[in-house]
C-alpha positions in Angstrom: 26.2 -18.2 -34.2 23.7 -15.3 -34.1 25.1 -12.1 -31.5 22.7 -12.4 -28.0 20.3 -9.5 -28.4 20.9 -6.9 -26.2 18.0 -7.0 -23.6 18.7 -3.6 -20.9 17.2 -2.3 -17.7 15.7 1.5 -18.5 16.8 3.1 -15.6 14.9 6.6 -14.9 16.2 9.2 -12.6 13.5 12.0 -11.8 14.1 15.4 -10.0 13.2 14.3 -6.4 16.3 14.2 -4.2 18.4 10.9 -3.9 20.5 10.8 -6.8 22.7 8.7 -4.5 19.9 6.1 -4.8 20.3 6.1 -8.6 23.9 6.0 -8.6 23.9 3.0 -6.0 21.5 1.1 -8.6 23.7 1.7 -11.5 27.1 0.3 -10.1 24.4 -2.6 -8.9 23.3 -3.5 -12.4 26.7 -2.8 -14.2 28.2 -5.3 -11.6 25.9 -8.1 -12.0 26.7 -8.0 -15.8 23.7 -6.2 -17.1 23.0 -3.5 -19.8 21.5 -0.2 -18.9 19.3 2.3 -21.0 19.7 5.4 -18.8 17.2 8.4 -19.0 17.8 11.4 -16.8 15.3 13.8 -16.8 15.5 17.9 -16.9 14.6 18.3 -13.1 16.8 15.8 -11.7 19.6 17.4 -13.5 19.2 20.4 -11.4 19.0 17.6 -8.0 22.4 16.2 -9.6 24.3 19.3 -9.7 22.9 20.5 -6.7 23.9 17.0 -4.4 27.0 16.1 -6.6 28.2 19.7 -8.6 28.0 17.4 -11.4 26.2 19.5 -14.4 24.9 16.4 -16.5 25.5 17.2 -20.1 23.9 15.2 -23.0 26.9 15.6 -25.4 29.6 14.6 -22.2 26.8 11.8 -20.8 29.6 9.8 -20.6 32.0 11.6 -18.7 29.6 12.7 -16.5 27.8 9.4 -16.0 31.5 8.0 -14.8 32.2 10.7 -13.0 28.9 10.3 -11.1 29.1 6.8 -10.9 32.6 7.5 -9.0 31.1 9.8 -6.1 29.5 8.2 -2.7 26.5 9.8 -0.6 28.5 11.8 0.9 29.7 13.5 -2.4 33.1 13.1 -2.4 34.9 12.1 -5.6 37.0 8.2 -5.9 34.6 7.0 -3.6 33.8 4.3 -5.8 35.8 2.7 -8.8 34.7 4.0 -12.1 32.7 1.1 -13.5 33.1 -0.1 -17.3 30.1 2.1 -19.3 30.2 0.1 -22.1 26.7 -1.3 -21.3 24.7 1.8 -20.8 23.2 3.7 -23.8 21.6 7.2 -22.9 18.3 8.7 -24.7 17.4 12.0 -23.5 14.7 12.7 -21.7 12.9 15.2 -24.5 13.3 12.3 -27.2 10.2 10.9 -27.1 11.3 8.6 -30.7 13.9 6.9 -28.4 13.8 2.9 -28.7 12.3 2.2 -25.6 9.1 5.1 -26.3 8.2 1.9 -28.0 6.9 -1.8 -26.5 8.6 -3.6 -29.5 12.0 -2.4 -28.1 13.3 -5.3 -26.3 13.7 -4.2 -22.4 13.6 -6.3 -19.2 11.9 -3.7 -17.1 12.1 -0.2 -15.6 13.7 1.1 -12.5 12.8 4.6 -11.5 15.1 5.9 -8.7 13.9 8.3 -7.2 10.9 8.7 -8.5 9.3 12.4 -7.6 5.4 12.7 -6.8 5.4 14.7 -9.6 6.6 11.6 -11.6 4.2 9.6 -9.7 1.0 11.0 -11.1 2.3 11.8 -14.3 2.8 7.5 -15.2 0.0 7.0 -12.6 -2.0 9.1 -14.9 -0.4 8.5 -18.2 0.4 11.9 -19.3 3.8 10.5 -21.0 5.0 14.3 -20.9 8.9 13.3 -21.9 10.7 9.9 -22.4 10.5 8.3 -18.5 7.0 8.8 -18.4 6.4 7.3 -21.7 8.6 4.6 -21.0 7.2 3.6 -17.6 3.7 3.9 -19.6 5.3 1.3 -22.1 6.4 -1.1 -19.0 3.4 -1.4 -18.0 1.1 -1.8 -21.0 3.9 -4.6 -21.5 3.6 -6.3 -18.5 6.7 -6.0 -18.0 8.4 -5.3 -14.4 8.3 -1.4 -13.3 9.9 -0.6 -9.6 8.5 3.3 -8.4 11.5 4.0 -5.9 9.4 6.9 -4.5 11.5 9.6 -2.4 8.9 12.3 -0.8 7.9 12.5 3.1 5.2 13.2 4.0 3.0 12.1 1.4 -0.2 13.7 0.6 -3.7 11.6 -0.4 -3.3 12.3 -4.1 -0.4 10.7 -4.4 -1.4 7.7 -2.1 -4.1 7.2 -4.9 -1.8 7.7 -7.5 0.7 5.0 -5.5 -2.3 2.7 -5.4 -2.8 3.2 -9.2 0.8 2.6 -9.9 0.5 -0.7 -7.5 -3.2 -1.9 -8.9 -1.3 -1.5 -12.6 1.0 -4.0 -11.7 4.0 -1.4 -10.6 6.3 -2.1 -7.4 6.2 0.9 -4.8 9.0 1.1 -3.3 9.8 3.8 -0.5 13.3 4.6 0.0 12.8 3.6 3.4 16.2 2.4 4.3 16.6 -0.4 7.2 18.9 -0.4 10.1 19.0 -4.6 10.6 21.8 -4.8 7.8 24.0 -3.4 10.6 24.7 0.7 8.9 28.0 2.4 9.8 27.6 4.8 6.8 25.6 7.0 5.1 26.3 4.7 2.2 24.7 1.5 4.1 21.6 3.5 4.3 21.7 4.2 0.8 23.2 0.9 -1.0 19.7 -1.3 1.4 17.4 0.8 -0.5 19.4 0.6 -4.1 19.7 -3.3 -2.9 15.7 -3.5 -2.3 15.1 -1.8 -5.6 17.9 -4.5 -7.0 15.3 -7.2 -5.5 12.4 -5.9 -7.1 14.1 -6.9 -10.4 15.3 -10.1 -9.6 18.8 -8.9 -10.3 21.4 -10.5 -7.9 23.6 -8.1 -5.5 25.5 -7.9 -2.4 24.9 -4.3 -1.2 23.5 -4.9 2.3 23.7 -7.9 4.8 20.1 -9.6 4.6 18.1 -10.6 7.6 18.7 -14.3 8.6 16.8 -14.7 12.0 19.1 -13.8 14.4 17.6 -10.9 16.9 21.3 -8.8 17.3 23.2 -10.3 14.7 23.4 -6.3 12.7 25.5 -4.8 15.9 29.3 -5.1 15.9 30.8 -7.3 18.8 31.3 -5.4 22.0 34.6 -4.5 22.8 36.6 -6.1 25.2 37.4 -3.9 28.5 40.5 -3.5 29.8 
């Protein structure tokens, strides 16, 4: 019997802020089974250390990837349970000879979370300046499925057009706008409904926020009983 080929999700992390987002999309994929090609680009290593004083390191990628993985939105560490890593292979982000630079690299799609504006016009445009441009550039020319988790407010017209390229090439745009429905106690609710949306967008299965089921109050706790 022949070894099943190894078939990942690239996910991209750009500089904008919400590395929460990213994390809460890792520990989604790694959960549901699946493998992870992971590029991190130079920016959103300085958005890392500044929302997590985590200094992303390409020779400790694994320790700090863990370490990262470990920490909730609110920054604090052993928030989470470190999840098994064995499934994520790293490129960085100036190797522009990585596998997935090329469409013959088997890949299931591309995640970017957050995606910056500045991200946004460079794939929108195709400029492929580092690896997470070229790969989302790749995703698309394969048809393959590409999910924009966009993370700016307000949003100016240049990048509506670029969002409307990104859309018209056959990209999902998704806002991390989270929803209040699912019934939030936590910053982490917030968080984990957008990461779950993005999760949606790829078809991969999750259970990070209670979905709507047609019941007008059903998100609000039961009312305590007076005394």
């Amino acid at each position: 019997m022949t070894e099943r080929k190894r078939t990942p999700w690239v996910v991209g992390v750009s500089g904008a802020s919400g590395t929460p987002y990213a994390a809460a999309v890792l520990r989604g994929l790694l959960a549901a089974g699946e493998s992870v090609d992971l590029v991190v680009s130079r920016a959103s290593r300085l958005t890392l250390l500044d929302e997590t004083g985590i200094a992303f390191r390409d020779a400790h990628w694994r320790e700090d990837l863990g370490e990262w993985l470990e920490r909730g939105a609110d920054g604090k560490p052993a928030s989470f349970a470190r999840p098994d890593l064995a499934g994520v292979r790293y490129w960085g982000a100036g190797d522009l000879a990585a596998g997935p630079s090329s469409g013959s690299y088997p890949v299931k799609g591309m995640l970017i979370v957050p995606a910056s504006t500045a991200c946004v016009a460079g794939v929108a445009l195709g400029l492929s300046k580092d690896l997470l441009q070229r790969v989302a550039s790749v995703t698309l020319k394969e048809r393959r499925r590409l999910v924009v988790c966009v993370r700016e407010t307000p949003l100016n017209g240049q990048t509506l057009k670029h969002l409307v390229a990104l859309d018209e090439a056959g990209a999902v745009v998704l806002p991390a706008s989270p929803a209040f429905y699912a019934g939030a106690t936590h910053i982490q609710d917030l968080v984990d409904f957008v990461a779950g949306r993005v999760l949606d967008a790829a078809g991969v299965p999750h259970r990070l926020y209670r979905r709507w089921e047609g019941e007008l109050g059903s998100s609000r706790p039961p009312e305590a009983s007076g005394g």
